[in-house]
VEXDREN-2710 file (C-alpha; in Angstrom, 1 decimal):
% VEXDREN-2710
k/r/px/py/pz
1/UNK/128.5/152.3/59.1
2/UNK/129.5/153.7/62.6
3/UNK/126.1/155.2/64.2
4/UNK/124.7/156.4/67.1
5/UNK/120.8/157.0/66.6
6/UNK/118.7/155.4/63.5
7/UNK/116.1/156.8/64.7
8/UNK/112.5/156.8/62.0
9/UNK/114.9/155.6/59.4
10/UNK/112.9/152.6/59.3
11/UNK/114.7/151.7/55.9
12/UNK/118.2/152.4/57.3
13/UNK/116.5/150.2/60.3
14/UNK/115.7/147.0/57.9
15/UNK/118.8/146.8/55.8
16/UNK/120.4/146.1/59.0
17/UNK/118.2/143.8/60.8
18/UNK/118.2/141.6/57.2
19/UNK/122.0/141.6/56.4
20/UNK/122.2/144.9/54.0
21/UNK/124.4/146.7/56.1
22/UNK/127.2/146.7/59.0
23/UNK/126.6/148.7/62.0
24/UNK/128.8/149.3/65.2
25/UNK/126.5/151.1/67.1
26/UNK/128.7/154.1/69.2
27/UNK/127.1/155.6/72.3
28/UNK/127.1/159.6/70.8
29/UNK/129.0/161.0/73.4
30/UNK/131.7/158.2/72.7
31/UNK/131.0/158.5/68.6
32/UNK/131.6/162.3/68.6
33/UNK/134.7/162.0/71.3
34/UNK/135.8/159.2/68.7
35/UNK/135.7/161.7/65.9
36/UNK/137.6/164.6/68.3
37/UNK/140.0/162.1/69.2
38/UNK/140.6/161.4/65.8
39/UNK/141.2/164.9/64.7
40/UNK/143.2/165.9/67.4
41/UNK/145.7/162.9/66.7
42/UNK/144.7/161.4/70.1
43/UNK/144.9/157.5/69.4
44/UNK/142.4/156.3/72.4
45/UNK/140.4/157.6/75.7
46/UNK/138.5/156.0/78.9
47/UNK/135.0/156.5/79.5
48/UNK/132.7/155.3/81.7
49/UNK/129.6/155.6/79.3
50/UNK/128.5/152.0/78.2
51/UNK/130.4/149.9/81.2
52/UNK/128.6/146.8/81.8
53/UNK/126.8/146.7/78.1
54/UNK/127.2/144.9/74.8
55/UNK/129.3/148.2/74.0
56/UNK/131.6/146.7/77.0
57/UNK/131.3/143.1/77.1
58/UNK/130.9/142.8/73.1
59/UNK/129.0/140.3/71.2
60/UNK/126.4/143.4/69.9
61/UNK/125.1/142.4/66.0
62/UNK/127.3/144.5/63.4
63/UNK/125.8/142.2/60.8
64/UNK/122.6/139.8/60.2
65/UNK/121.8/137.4/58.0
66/UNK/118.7/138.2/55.6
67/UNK/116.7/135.8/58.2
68/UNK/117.7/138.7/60.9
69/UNK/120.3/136.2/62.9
70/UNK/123.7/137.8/64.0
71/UNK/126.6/136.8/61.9
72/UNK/129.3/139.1/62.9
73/UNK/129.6/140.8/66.2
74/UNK/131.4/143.3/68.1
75/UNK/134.1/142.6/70.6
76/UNK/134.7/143.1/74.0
77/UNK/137.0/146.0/75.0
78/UNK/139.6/146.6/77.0
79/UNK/139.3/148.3/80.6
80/UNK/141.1/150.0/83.3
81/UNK/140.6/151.2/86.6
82/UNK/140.5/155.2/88.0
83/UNK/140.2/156.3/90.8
84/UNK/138.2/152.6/91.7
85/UNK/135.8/152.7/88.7
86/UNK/136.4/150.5/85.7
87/UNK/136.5/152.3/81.8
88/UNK/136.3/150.9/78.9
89/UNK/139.2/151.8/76.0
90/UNK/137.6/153.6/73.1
91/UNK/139.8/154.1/69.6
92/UNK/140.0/156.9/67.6
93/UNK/138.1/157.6/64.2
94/UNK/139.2/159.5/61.4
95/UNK/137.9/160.0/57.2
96/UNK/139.2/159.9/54.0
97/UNK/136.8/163.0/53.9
98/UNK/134.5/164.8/56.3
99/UNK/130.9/166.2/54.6
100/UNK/130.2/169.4/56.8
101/UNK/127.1/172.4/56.7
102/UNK/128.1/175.7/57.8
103/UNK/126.0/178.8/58.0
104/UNK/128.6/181.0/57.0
105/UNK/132.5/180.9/55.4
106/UNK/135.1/183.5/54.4
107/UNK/137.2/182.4/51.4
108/UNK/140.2/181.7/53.9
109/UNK/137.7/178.7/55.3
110/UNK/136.9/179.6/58.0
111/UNK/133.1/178.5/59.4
112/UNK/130.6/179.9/61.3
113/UNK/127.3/177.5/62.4
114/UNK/124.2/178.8/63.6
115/UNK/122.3/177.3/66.6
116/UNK/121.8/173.9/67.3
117/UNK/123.0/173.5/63.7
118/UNK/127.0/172.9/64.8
119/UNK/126.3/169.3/66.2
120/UNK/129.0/166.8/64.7
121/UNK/130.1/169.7/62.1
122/UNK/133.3/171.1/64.2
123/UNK/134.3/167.6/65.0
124/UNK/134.2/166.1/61.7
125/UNK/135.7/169.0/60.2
126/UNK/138.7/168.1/61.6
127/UNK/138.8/164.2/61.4
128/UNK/138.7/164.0/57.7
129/UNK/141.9/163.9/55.6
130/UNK/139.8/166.0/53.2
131/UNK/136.8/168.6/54.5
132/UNK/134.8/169.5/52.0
133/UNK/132.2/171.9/53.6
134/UNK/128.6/173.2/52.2
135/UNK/128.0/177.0/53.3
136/UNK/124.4/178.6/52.9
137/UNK/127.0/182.3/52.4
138/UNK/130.2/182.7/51.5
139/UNK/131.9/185.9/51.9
140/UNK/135.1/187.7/51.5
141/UNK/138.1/187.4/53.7
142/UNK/137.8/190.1/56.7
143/UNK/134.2/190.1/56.7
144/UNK/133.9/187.5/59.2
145/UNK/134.7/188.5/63.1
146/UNK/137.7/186.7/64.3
147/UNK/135.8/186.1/67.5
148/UNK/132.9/184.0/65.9
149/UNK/134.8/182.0/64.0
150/UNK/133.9/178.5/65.2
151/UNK/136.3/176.1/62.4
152/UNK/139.1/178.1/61.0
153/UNK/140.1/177.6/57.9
154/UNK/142.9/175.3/58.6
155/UNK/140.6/172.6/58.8
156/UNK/138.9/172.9/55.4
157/UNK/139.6/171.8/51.7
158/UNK/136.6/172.9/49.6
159/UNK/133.8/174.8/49.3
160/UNK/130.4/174.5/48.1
161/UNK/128.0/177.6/48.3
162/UNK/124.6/176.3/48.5
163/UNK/121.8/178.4/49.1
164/UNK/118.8/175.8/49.6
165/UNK/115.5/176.7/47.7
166/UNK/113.8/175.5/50.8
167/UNK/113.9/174.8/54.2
168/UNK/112.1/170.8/55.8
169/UNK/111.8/170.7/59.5
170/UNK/112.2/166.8/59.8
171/UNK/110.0/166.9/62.6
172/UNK/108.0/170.3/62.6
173/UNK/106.6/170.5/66.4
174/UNK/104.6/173.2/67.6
175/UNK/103.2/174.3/70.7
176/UNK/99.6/172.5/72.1
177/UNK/97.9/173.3/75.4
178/UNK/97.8/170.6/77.6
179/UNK/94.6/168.3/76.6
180/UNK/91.9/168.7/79.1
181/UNK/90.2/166.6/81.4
182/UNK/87.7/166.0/78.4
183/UNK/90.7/164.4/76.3
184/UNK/91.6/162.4/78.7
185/UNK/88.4/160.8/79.5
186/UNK/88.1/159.7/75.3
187/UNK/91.9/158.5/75.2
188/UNK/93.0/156.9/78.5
189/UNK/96.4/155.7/77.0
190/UNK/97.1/159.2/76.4
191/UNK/96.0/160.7/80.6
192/UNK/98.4/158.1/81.5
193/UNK/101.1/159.7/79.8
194/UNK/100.1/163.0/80.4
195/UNK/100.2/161.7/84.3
196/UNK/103.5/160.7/84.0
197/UNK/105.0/164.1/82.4
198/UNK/102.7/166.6/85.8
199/UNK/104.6/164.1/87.9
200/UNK/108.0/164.3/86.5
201/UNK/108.0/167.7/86.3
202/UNK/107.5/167.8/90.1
203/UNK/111.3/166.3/90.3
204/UNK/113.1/169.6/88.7
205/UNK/114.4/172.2/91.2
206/UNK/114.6/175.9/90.3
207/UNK/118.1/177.0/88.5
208/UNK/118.4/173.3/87.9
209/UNK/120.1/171.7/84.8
210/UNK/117.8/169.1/83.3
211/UNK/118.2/166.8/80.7
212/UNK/115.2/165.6/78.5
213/UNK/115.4/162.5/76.1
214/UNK/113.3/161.4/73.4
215/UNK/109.3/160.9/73.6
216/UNK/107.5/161.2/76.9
217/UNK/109.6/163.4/78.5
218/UNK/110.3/166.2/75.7
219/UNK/106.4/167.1/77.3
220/UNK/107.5/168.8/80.5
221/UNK/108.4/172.4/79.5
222/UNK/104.8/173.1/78.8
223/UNK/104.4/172.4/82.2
224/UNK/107.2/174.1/84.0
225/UNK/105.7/177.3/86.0
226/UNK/106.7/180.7/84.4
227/UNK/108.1/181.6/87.7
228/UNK/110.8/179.0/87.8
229/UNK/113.9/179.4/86.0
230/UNK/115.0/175.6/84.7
231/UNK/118.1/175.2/82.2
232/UNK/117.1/172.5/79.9
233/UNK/119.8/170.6/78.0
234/UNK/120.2/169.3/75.1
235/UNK/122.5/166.5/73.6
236/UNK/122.9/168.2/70.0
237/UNK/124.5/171.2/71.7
238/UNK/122.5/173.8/73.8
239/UNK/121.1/174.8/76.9
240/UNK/118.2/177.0/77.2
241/UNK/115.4/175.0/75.1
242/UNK/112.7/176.5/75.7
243/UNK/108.6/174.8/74.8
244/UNK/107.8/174.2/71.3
245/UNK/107.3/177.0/69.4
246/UNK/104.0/178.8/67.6
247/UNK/104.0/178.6/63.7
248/UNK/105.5/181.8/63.2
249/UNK/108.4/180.8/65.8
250/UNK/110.0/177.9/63.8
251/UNK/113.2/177.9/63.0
252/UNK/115.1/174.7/60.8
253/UNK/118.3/175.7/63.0
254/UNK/116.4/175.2/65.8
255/UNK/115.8/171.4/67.2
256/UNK/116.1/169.3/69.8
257/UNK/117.9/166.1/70.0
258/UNK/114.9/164.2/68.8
259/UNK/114.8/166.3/65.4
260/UNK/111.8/168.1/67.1
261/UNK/111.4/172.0/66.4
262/UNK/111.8/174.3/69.9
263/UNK/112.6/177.5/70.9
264/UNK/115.0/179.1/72.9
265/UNK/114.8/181.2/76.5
266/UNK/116.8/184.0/77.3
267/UNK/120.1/183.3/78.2
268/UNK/120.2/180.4/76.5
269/UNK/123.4/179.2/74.7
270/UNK/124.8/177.1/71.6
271/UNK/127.8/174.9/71.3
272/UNK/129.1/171.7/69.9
273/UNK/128.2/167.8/71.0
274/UNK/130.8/167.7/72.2
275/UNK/130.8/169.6/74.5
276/UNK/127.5/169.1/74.7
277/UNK/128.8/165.2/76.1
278/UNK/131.1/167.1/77.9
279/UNK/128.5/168.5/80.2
280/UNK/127.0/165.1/80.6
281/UNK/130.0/163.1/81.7
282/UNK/131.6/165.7/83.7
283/UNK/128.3/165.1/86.0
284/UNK/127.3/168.8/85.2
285/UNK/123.5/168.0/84.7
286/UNK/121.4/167.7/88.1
287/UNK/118.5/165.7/86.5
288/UNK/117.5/163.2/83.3
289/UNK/114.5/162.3/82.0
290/UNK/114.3/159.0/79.9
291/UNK/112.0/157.1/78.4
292/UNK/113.1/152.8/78.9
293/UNK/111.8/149.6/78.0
294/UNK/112.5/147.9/80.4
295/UNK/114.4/148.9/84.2
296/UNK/115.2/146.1/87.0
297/UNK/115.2/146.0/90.8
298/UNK/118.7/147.3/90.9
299/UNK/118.2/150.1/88.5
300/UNK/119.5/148.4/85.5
301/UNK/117.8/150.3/82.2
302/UNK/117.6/148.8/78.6
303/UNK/115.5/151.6/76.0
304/UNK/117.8/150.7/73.0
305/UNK/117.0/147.7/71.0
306/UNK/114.9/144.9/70.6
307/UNK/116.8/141.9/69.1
308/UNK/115.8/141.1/65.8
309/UNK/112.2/143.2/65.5
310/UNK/113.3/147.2/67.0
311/UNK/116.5/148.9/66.8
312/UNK/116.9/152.4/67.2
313/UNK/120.3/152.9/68.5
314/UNK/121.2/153.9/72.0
315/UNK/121.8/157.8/70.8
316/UNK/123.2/159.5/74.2
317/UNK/121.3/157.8/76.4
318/UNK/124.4/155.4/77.5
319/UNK/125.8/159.0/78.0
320/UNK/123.3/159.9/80.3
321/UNK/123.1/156.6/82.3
322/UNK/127.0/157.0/83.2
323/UNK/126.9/160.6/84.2
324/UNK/128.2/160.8/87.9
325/UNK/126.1/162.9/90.1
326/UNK/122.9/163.0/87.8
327/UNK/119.6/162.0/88.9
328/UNK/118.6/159.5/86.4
329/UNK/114.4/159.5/86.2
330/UNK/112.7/156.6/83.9
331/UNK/109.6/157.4/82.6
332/UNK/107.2/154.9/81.1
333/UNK/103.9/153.1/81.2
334/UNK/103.8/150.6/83.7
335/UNK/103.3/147.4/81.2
336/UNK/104.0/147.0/77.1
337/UNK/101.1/147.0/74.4
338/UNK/100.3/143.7/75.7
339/UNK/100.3/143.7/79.5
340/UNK/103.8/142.3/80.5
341/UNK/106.0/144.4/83.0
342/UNK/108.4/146.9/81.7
343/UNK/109.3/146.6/85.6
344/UNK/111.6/143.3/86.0
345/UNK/113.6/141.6/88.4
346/UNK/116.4/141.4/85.7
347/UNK/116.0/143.3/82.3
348/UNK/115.8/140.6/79.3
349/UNK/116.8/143.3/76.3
350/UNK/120.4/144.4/76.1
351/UNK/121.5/146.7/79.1
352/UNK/121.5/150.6/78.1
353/UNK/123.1/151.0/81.9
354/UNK/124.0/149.5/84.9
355/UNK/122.7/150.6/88.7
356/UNK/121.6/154.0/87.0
357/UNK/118.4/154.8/87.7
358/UNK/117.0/156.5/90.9
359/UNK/113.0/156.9/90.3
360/UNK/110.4/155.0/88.2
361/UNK/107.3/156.6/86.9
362/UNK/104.6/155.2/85.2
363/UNK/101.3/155.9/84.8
364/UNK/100.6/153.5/87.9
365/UNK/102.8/155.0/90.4
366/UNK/106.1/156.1/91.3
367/UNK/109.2/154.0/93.0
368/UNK/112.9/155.1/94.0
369/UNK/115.2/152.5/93.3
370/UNK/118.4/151.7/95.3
371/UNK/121.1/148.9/94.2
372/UNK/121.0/147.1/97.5
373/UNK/117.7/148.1/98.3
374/UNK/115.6/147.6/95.6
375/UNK/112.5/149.0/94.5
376/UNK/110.6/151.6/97.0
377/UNK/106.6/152.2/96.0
378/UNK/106.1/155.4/97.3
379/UNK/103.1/157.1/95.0
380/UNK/99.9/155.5/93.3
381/UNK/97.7/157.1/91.1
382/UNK/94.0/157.5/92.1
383/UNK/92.1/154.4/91.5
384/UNK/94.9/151.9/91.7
385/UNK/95.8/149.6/94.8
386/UNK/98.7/148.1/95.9
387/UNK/97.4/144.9/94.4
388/UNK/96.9/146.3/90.6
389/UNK/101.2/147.0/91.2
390/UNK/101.7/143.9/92.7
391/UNK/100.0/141.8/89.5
392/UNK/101.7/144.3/87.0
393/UNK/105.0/144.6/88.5
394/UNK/107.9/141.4/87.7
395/UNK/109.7/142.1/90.7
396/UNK/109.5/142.2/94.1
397/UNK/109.1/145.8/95.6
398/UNK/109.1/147.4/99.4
399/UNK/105.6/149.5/99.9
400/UNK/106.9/153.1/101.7
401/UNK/105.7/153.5/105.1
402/UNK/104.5/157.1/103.5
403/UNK/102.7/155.7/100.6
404/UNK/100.9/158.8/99.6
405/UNK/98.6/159.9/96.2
406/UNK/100.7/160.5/92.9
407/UNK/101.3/163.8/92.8
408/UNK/100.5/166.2/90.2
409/UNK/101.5/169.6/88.8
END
């Protein structure tokens, strides 16, 4: 299996960690550029995304043993240098056949998707030696405008019309008021999240271009004023996402990267990932979100794995670490289920990027991070000293000279 994101499969999750299956684990802007590659008979590409990782240096598990050792692992890949910045060499993929979901097909072939439901579909369509494509309506040649077509039929074998009986919403979000000050006074855990997401949405600039990743931050466009106009992106192939929606608002063609249920603002549009990953490593987005594990002193960032107990695949997040000219914010709580710093001189767990981040929150406080530098306190939230920090932090830090109260939106 070549994948990106596991994600909740937890069964997917334990055949691997146990031996069951083989996994080379893809960055998903590099999988689906893989798969383009592929299909547009382009043998190999450079890319920045995953430089300085396992994905890089090799030695990441494919295989375990049923104790959960490694017994076969990936190896290290070529590089080159552009410009003064090393790549690594990525190959092509291709299939002996490519499963695809369209919304709509004429009888010629060619395919229509609808919203955030074109992901993968356009690439695989044209990777695999045979297509064989599942259409919720198929109609007659000429009834399709030439101008929507997104596949044409060149790329496609078969056809199955398939009208489900029912629509799932894997992960069927709606919209919920921020909890109030009562909430938070019964769950602390959760006010120290929620203090995290009023301060991160302080970092987004109007007519900015934000990225959000999976957990914490998918919070912040409940708390984006009405006033301000923010594009938010998102991996699986739009820009516009809007918060989640009421019950009457859902839509199964409608998610988020995380699988979560949204809604779209005007203006907002729909393409493929790839050029969805497009966006992101042509340095297009101003500002990402992401939740980590663990970050260092110099910015290094590891949120993928956890050798031999978590693994839930590095999804785009190696994408958004690389990005050139993006603003990469980490947030997290300040120390793991059993009090040991997620904020480390040198990360332990496998490296999701090098030198990317530029700003730490937690529900402590806030640092900038430079390189050469190093870590820069520069907030703390009410009731905690620069002592609390010092005993929960594993590395050395620099208190600003305009240490000031965490702010709040």
């Amino acid at each position: 299996m070549i994948s990106s994101y596991i994600g909740e499969n937890r069964d997917f999750e334990d055949k691997y960690l146990h031996g069951g299956i083989e996994v080379e684990f893809n960055p998903q802007g590099t999988l689906v550029e893989r798969v383009r590659a592929g299909g547009a008979g382009i043998p190999a590409f450079y890319t920045r995304t995953g430089y300085g990782t396992v994905i890089h240096k090799g030695k990441c598990p494919i295989k375990n043993d049923r104790a959960g050792n490694p017994v076969l692992h990936s190896e290290a890949k070529e590089t080159r240098v552009f410009n003064g910045l090393e790549y690594i060499m990525e190959t092509a993929i291709t299939g002996d056949f490519a499963l695809v979901h369209a919304w709509k097909a004429d009888r010629a072939g060619n395919l229509i998707f609808r919203k955030t439901a074109r992901n993968f579909n356009s690439e695989m369509a044209k990777a695999g030696k045979v297509t064989i494509v599942e259409v919720e309506e198929l109609v007659p040649i000429g009834e399709l405008d030439p101008n929507h077509v997104h596949v044409p039929g060149i790329y496609v074998d078969r056809i199955v019309a398939n009208v489900p009986k029912s629509w799932r919403i894997e992960r069927r979000t709606t919209y919920q008021p921020p909890p109030t000050n009562e909430t938070f006074t019964s769950d602390p855990r959760k006010a120290g999240r929620w203090r995290i997401v009023r301060r991160a949405a302080l970092e987004i600039q109007n007519d900015s271009y934000v990225n959000l990743g999976i957990g914490i931050p998918t919070l912040i466009p409940g708390l984006i004023p009405k006033d301000m106009t923010v594009h938010i992106h998102s991996e699986n192939g739009m820009i516009g996402v809007g918060p989640y929606p009421h019950e009457h608002e859902l839509d199964p063609d409608l998610i988020n990267a995380g699988k979560e249920s949204i809604t779209e603002l005007p203006g907002a549009s729909y393409f493929s990932s790839c050029e969805s990953f497009e966006v992101v490593r042509g340095g297009h987005i101003d500002v990402s979100f992401l939740g980590a594990f663990q970050v260092s002193a110099k910015g290094d960032m590891a949120n993928w794995v956890v050798p031999g107990s978590l693994i839930k695949g590095m999804g785009g997040a190696m994408d958004l670490a690389a990005a050139p000219r993006t603003k990469v914010v980490v947030m997290m709580e300040h120390v793991t289920n059993k009090g040991q710093p997620r904020i480390l001189s040198e990360c332990v767990l496998p490296l999701t990027g090098v030198q990317c981040v530029d700003m730490i929150i937690t529900d402590l406080g806030v640092f900038t991070v430079d390189p050469k530098k190093g870590l820069t306190l520069i907030e703390l939230a009410d009731g905690v000293t620069v002592e609390t920090i010092e005993a929960k932090t594993g590395a050395p830090f620099t208190v600003s000279d305009k240490l000031r109260p965490m702010q709040q939106t």
